[in-house]
HTML snippet that shows the backbone in 3Dmol.js (N, CA, C, O; Angstrom):
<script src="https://3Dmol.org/build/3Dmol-min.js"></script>
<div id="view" style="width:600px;height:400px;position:relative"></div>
<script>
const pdb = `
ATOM      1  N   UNK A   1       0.839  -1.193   0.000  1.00  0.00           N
ATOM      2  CA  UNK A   1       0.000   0.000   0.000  1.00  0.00           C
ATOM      3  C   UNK A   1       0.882   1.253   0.000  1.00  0.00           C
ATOM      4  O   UNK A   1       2.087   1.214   0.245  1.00  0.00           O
ATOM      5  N   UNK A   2       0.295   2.210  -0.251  1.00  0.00           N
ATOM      6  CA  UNK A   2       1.326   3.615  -0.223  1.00  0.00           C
ATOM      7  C   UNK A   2       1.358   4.122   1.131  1.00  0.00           C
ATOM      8  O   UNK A   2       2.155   5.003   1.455  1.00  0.00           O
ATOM      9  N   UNK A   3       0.522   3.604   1.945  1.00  0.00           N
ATOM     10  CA  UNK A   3       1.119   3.931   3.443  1.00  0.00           C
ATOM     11  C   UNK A   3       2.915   3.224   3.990  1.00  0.00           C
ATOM     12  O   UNK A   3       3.938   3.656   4.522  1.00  0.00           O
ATOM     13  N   UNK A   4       2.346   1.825   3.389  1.00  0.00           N
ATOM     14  CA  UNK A   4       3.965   1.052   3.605  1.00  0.00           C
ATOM     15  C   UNK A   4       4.832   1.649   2.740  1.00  0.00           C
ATOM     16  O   UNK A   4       5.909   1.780   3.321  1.00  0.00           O
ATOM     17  N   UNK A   5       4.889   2.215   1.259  1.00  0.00           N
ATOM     18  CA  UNK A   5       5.896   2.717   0.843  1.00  0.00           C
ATOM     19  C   UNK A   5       6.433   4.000   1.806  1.00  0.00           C
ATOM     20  O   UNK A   5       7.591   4.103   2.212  1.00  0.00           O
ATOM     21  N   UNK A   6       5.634   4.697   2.006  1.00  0.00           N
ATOM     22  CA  UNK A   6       5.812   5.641   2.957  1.00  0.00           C
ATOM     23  C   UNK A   6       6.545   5.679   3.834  1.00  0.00           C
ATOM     24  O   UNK A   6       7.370   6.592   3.877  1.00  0.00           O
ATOM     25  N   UNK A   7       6.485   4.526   5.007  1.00  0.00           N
ATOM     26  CA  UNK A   7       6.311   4.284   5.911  1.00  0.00           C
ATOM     27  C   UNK A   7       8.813   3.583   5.698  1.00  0.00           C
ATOM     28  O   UNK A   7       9.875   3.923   6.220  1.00  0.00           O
ATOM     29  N   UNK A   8       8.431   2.748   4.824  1.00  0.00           N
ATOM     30  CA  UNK A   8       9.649   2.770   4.037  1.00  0.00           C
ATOM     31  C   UNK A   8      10.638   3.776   3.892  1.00  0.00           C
ATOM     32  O   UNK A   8      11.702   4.004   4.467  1.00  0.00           O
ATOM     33  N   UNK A   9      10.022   4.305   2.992  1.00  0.00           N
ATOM     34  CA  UNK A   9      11.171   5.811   2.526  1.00  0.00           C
ATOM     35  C   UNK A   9      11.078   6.144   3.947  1.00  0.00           C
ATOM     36  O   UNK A   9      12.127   5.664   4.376  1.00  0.00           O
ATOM     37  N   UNK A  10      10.263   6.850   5.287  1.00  0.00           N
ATOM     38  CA  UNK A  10      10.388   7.388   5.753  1.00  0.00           C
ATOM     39  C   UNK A  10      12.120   6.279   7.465  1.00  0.00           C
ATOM     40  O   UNK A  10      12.901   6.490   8.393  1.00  0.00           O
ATOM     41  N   UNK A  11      11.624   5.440   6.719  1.00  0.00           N
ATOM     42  CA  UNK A  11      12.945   4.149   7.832  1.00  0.00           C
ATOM     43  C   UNK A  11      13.925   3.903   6.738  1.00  0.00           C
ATOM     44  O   UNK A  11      14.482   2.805   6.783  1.00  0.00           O
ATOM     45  N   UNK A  12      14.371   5.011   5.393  1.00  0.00           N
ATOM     46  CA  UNK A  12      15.408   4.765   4.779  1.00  0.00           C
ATOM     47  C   UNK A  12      15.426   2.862   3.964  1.00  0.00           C
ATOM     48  O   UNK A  12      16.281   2.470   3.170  1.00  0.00           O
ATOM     49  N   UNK A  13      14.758   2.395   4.257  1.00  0.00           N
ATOM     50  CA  UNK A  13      14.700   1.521   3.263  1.00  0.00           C
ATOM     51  C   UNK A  13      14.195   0.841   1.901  1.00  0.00           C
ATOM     52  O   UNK A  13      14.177  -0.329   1.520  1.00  0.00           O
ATOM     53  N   UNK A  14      13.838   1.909   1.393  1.00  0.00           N
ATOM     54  CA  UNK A  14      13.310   2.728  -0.242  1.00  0.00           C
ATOM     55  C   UNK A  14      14.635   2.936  -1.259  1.00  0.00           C
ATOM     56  O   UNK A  14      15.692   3.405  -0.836  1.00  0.00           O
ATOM     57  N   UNK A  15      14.509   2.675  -2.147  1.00  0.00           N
ATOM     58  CA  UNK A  15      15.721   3.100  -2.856  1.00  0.00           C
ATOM     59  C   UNK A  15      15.756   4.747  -3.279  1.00  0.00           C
ATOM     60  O   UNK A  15      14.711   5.331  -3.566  1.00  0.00           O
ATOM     61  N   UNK A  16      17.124   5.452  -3.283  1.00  0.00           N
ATOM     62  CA  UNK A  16      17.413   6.787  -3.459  1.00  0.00           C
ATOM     63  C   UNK A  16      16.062   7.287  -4.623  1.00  0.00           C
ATOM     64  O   UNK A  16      15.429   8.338  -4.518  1.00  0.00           O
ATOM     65  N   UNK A  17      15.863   6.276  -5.655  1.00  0.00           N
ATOM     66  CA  UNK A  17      14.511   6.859  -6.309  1.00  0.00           C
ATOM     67  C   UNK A  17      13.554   7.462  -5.822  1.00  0.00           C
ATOM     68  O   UNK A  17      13.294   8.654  -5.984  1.00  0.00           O
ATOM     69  N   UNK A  18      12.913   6.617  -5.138  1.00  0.00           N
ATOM     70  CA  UNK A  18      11.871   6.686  -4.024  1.00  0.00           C
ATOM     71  C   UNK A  18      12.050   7.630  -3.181  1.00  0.00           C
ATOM     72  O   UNK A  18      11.097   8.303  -2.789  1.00  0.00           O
ATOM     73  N   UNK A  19      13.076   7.801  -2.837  1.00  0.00           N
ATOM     74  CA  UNK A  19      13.405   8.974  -2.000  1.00  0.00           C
ATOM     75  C   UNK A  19      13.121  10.294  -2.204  1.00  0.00           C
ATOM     76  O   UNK A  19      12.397  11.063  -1.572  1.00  0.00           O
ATOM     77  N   UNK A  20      13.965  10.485  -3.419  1.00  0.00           N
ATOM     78  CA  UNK A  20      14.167  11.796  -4.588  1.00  0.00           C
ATOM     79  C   UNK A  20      12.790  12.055  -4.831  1.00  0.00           C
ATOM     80  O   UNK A  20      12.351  13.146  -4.467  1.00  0.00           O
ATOM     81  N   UNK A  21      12.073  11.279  -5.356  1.00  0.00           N
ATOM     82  CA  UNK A  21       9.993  11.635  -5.687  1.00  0.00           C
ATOM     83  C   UNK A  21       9.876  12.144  -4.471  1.00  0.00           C
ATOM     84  O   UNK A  21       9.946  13.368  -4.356  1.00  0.00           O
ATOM     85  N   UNK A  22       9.665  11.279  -3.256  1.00  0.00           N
ATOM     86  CA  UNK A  22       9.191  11.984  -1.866  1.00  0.00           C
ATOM     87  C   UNK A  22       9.603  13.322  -1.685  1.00  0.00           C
ATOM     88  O   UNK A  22       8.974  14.234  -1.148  1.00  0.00           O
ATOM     89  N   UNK A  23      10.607  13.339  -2.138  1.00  0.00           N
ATOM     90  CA  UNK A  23      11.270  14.537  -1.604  1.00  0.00           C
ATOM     91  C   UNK A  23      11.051  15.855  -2.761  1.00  0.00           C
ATOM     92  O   UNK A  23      11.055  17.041  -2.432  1.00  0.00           O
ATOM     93  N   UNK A  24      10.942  15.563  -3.574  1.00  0.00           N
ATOM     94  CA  UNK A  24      10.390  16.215  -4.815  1.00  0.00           C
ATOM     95  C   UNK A  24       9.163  17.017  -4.608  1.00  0.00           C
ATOM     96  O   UNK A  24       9.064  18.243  -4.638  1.00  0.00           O
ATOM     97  N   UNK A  25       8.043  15.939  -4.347  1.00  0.00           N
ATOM     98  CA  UNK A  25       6.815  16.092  -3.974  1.00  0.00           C
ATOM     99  C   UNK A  25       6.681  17.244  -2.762  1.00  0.00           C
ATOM    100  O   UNK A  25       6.087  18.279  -2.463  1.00  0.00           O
ATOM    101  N   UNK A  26       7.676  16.287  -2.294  1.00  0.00           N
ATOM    102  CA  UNK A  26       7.234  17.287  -0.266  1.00  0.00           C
ATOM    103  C   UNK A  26       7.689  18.745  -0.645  1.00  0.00           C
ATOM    104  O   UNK A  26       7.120  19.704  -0.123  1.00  0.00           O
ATOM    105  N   UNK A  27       8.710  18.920  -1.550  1.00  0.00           N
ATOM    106  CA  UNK A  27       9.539  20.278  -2.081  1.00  0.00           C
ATOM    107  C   UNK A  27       8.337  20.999  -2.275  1.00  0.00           C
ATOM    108  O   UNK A  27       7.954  21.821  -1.442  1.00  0.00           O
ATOM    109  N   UNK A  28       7.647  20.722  -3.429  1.00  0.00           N
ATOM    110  CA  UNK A  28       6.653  21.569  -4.135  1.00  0.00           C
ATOM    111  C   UNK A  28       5.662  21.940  -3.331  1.00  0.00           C
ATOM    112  O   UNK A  28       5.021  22.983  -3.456  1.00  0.00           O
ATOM    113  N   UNK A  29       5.499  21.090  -2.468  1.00  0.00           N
ATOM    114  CA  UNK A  29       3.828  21.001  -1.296  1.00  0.00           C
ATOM    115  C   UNK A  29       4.806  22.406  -0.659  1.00  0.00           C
ATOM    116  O   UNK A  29       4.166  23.428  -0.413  1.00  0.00           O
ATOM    117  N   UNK A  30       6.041  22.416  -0.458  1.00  0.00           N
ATOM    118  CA  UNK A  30       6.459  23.145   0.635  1.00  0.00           C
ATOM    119  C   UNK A  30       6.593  24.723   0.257  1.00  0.00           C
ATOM    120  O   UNK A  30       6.686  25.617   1.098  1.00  0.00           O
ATOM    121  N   UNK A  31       6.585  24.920  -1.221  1.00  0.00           N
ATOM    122  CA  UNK A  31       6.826  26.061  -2.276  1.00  0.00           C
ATOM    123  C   UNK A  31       5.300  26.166  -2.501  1.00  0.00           C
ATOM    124  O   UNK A  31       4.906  27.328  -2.599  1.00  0.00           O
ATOM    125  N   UNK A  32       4.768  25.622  -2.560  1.00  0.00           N
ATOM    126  CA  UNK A  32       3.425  26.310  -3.004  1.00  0.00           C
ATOM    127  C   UNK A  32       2.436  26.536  -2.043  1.00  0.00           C
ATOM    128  O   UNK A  32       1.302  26.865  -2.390  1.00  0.00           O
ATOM    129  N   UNK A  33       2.809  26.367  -0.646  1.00  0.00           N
ATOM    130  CA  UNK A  33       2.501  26.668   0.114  1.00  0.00           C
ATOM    131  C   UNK A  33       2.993  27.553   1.306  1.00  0.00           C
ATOM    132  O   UNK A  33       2.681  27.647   2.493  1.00  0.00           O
ATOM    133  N   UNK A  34       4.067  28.278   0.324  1.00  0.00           N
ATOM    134  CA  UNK A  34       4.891  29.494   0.930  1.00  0.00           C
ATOM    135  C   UNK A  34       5.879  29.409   1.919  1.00  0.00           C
ATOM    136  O   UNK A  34       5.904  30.240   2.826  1.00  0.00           O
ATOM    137  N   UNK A  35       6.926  28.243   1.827  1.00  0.00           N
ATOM    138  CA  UNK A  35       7.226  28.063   2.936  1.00  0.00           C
ATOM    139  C   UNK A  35       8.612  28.947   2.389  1.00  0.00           C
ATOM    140  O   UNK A  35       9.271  29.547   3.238  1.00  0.00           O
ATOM    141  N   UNK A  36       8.833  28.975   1.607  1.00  0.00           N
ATOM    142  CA  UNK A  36       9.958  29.758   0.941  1.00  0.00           C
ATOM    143  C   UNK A  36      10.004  29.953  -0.850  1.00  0.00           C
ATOM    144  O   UNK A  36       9.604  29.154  -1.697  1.00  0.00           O
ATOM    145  N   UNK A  37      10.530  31.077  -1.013  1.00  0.00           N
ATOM    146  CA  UNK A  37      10.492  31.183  -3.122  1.00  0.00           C
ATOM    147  C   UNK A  37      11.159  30.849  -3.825  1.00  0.00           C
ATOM    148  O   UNK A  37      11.095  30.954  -5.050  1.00  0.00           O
ATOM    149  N   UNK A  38      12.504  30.034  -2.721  1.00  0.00           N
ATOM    150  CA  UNK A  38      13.349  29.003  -3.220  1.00  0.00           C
ATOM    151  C   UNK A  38      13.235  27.780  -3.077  1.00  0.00           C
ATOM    152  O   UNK A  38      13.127  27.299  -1.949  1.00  0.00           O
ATOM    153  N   UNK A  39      13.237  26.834  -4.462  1.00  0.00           N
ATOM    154  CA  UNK A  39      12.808  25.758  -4.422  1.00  0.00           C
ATOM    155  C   UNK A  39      13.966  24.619  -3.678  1.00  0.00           C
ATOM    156  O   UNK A  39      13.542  23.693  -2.985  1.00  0.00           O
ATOM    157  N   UNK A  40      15.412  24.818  -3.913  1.00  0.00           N
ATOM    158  CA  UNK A  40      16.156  24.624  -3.476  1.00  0.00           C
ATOM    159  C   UNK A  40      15.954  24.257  -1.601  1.00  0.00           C
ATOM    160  O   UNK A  40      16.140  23.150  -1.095  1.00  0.00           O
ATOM    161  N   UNK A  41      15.506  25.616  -0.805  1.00  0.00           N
ATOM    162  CA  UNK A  41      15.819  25.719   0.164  1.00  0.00           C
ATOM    163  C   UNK A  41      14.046  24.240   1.182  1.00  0.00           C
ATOM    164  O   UNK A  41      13.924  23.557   2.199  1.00  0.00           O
ATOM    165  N   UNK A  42      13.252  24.586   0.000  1.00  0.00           N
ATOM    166  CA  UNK A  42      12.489  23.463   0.072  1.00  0.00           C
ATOM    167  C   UNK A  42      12.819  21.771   0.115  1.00  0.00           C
ATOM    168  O   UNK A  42      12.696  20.950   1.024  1.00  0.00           O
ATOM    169  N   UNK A  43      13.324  21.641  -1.389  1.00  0.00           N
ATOM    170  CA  UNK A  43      14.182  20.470  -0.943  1.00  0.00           C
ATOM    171  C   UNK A  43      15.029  20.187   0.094  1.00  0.00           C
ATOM    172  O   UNK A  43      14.819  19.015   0.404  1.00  0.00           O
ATOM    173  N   UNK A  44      15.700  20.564   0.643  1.00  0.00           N
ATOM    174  CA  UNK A  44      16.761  20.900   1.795  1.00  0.00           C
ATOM    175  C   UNK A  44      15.842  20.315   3.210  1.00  0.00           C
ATOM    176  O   UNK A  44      16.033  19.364   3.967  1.00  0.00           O
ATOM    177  N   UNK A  45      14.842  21.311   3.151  1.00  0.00           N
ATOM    178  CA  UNK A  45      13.637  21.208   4.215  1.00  0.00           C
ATOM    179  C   UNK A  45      12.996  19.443   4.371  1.00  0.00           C
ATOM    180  O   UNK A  45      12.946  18.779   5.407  1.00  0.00           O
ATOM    181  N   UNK A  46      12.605  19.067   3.099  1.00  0.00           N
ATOM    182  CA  UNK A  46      12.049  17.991   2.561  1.00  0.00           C
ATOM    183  C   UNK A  46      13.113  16.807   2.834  1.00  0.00           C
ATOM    184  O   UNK A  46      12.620  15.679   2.872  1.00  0.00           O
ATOM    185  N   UNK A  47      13.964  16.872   2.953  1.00  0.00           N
ATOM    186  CA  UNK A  47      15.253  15.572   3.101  1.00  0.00           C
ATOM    187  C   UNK A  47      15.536  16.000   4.437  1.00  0.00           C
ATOM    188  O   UNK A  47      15.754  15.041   5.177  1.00  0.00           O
ATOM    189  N   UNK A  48      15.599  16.992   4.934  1.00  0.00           N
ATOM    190  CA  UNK A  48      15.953  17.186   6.309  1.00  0.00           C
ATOM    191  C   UNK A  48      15.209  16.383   7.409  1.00  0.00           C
ATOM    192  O   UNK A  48      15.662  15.703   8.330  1.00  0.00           O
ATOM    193  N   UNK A  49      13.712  16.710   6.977  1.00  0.00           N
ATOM    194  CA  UNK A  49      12.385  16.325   7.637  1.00  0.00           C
ATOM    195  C   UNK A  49      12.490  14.444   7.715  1.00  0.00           C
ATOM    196  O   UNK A  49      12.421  13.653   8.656  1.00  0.00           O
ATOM    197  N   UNK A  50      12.682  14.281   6.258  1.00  0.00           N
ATOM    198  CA  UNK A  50      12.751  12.466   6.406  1.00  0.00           C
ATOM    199  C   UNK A  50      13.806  12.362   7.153  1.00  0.00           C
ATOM    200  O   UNK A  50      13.644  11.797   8.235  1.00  0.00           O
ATOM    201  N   UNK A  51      14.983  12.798   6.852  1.00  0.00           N
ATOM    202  CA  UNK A  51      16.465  12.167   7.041  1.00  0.00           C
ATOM    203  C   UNK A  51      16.313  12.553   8.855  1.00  0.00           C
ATOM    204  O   UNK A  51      16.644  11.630   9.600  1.00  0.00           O
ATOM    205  N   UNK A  52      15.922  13.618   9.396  1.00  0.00           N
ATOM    206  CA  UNK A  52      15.876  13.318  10.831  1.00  0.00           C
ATOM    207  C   UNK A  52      14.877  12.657  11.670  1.00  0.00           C
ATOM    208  O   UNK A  52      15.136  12.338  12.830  1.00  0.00           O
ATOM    209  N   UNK A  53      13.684  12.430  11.093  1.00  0.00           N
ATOM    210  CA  UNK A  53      12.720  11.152  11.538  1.00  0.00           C
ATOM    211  C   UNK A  53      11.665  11.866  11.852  1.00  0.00           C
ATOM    212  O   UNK A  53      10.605  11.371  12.235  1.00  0.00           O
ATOM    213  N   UNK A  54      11.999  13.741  11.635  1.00  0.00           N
ATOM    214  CA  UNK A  54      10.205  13.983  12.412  1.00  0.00           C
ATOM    215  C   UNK A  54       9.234  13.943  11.140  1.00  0.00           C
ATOM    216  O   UNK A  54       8.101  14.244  11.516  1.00  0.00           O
ATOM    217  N   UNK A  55       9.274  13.689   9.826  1.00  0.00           N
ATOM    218  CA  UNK A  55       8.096  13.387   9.187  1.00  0.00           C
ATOM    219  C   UNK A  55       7.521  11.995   9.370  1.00  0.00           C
ATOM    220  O   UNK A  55       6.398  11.809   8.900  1.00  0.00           O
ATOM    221  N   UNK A  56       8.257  10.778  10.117  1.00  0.00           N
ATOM    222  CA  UNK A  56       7.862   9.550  10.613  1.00  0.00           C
ATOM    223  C   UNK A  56       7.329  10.182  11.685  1.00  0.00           C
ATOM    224  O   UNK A  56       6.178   9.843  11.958  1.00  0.00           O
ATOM    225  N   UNK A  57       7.830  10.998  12.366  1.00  0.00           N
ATOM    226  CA  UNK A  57       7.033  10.900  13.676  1.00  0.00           C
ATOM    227  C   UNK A  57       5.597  11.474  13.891  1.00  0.00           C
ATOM    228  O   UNK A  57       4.710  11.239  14.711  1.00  0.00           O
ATOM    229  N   UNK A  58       5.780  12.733  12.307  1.00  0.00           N
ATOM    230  CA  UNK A  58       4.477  13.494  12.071  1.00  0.00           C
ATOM    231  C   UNK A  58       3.529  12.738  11.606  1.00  0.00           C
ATOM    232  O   UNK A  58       2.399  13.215  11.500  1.00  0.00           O
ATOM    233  N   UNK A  59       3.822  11.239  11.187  1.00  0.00           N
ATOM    234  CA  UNK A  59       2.968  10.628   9.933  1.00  0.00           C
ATOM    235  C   UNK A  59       2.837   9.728  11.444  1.00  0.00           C
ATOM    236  O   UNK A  59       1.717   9.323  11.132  1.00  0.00           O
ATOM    237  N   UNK A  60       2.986   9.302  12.357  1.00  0.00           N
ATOM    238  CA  UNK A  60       2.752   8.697  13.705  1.00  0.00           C
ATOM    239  C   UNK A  60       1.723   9.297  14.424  1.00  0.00           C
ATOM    240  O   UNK A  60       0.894   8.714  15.124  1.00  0.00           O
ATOM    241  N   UNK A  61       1.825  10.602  14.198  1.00  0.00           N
ATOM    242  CA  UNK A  61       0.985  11.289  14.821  1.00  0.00           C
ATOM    243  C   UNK A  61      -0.340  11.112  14.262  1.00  0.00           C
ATOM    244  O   UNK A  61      -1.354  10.787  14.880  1.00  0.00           O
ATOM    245  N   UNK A  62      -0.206  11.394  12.853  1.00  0.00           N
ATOM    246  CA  UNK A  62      -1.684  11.791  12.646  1.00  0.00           C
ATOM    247  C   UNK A  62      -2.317  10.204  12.061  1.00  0.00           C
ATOM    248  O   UNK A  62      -3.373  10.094  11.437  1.00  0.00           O
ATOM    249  N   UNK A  63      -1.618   9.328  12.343  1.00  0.00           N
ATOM    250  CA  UNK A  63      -2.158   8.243  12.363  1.00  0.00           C
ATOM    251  C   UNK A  63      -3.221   8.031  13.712  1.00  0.00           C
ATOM    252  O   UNK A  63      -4.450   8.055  13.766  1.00  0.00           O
ATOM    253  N   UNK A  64      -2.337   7.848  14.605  1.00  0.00           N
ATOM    254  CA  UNK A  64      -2.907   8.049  15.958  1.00  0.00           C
ATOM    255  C   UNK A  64      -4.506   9.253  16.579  1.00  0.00           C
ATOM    256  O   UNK A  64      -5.369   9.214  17.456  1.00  0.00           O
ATOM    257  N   UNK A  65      -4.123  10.099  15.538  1.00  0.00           N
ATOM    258  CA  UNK A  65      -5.250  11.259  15.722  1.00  0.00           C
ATOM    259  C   UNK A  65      -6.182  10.545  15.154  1.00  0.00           C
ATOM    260  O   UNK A  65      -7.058  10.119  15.906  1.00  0.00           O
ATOM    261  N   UNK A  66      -6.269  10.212  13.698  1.00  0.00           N
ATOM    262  CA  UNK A  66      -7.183   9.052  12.927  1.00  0.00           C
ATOM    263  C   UNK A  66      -8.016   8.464  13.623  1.00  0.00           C
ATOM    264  O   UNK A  66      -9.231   8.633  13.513  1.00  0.00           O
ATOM    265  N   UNK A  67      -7.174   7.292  14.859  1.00  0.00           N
ATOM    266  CA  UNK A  67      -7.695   6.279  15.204  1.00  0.00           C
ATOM    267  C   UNK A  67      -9.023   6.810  16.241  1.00  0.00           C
ATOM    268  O   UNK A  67      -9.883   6.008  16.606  1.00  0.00           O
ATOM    269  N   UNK A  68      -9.041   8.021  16.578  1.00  0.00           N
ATOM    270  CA  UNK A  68     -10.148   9.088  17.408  1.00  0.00           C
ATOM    271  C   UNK A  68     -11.172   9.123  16.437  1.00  0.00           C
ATOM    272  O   UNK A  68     -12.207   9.545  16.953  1.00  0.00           O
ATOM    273  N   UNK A  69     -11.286   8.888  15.407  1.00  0.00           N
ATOM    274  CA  UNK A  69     -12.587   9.410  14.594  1.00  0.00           C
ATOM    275  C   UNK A  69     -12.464   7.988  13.374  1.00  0.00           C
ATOM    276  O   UNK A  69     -12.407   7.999  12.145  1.00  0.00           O
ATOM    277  N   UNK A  70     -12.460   7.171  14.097  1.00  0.00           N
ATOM    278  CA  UNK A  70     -13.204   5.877  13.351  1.00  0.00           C
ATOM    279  C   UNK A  70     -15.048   5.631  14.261  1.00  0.00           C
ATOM    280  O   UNK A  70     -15.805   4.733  13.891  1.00  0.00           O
TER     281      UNK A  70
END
`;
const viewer = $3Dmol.createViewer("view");
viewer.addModel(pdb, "pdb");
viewer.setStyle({}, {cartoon: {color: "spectrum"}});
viewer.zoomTo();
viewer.render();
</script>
């Protein structure tokens, strides 16, 4: 499922492909939603976030919030 790919890239065991899209993706979400007008400094943001574990921990979270509104 694309939660487990996720879940993958986000424990580094995805190949650098997989990575690069995630990180691609998360770039643009992060630019078009003003986080800066450099796309560069987005990516940066986007590999930072996986590579130190708090987008696992953010994607932990709102799993957990989920499980409140089943």
């Amino acid at each position: 499922t694309n939660a487990n790919i996720i879940r993958d890239i986000f424990s580094g065991k995805k190949t650098k492909g997989c990575f690069t899209t995630v990180t691609a993706n998360a770039a643009m979400a992060l630019y078009c939603s003003n986080f800066s007008k450099d796309l560069i400094i987005c990516k940066n943001a986007a590999e930072e976030s996986i590579i130190s574990g708090n987008a696992n921990r953010k994607l932990e979270q709102l799993i957990e919030l989920g499980k409140n509104y089943r």
